[in-house]
C-alpha positions in Angstrom: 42.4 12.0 -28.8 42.0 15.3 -26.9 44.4 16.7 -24.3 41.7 15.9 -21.9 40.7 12.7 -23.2 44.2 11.6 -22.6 44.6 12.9 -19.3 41.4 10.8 -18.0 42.6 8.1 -19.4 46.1 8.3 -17.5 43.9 8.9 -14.4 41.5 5.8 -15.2 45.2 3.8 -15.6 46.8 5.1 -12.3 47.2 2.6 -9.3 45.5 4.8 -6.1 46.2 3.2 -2.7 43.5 4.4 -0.6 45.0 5.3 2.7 42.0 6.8 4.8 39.2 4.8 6.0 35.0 5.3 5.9 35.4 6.7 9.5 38.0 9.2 8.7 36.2 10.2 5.2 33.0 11.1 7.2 35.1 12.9 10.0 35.7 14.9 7.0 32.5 16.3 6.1 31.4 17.0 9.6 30.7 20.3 10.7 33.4 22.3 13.6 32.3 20.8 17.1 30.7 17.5 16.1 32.0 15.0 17.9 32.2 11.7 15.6 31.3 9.3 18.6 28.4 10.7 18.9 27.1 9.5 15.2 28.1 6.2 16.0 25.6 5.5 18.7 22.0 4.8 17.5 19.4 4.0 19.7 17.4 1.6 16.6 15.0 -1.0 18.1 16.4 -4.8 17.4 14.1 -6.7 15.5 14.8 -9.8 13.4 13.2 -10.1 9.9 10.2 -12.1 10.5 8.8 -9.5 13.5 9.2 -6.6 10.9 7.0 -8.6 8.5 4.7 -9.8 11.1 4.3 -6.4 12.3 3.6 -5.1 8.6 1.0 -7.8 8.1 -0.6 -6.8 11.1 -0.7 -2.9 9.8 -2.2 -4.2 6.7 -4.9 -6.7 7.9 -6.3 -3.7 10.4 -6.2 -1.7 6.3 -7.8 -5.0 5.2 -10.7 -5.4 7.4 -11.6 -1.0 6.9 -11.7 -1.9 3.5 -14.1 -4.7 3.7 -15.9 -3.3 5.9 -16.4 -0.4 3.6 -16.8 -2.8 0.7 -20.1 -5.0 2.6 -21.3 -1.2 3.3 -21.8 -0.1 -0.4 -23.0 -4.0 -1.3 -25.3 -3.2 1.2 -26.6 -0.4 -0.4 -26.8 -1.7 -3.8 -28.3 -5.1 -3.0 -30.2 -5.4 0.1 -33.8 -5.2 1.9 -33.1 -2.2 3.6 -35.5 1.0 1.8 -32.2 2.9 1.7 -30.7 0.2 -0.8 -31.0 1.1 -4.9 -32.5 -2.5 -5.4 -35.2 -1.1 -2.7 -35.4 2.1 -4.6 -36.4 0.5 -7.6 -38.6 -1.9 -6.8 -40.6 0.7 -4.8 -40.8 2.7 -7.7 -44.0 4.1 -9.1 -45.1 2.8 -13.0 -43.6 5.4 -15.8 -40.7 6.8 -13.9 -37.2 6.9 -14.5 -36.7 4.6 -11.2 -39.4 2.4 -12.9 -37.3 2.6 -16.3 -34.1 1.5 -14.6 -35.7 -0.9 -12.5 -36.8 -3.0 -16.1 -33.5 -2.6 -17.4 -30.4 -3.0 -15.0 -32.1 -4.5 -11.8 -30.3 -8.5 -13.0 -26.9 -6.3 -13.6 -27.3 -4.2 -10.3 -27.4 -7.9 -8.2 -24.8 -9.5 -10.3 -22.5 -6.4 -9.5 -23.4 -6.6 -6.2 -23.1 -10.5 -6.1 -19.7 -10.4 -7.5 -18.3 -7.8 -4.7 -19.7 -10.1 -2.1 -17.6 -12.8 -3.5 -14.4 -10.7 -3.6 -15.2 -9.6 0.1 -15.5 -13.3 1.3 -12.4 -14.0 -0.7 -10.7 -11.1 1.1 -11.9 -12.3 4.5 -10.1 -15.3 3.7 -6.6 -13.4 3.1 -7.9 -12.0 6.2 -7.9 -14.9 8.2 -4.8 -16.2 6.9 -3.2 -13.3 8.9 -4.6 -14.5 12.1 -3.0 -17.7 11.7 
């Protein structure tokens, strides 16, 4: 073993007493002029547990119900009876054009898309609910 590898080893095998506390340690690293006190006062809000995750889950089911909303907004305009929608597009469109193409091809996929997003949403509204309660 090497002369240094010994020496750890004595050091590792060493009883230390530790004779200064956590306070005194810090007091140690702080710069000229800080008073210690003065780090031990902290003006941190009291809550219990439950209030920090009820206030979270109130965060996140204000997040929840932007993101439905955004979610009924694009169903909307895949799969609806407005002109603005794609299903609306494609219907409307004249014989031989691309529109008309797609329209023959993807109009069952384009409502089963948008079918299975409106079940996620109502599913999500659920979670949604389950906040409220």
């Amino acid at each position: 073993m090497s002369f240094f590898g010994k020496h750890f080893v004595k050091l590792l095998e060493q009883d230390e007493e530790i004779t200064i506390t956590d306070t005194e340690a810090m007091e140690t690293q702080l710069e000229p002029g800080t008073d210690a006190e003065e780090l031990g006062a902290v003006d941190a809000p009291v809550m219990d547990a439950e209030q920090v995750v009820a206030n979270d889950n109130v965060k996140q089911a204000k997040e929840l119900a932007i993101i439905i909303a955004k979610m009924e907004e694009f169903t909307n305009y895949l799969n609806s009876e407005k002109p603005y929608s794609v299903q609306s597009k494609l219907h409307n469109a004249s014989c031989d054009t691309l529109f008309n193409k797609i329209a023959g091809a993807e109009t069952k996929k384009i409502a089963r898309v948008a079918m299975e997003l409106s079940s996620l949403i109502e599913n999500l509204k659920g979670y949604l609910h389950s906040v409220d309660s």
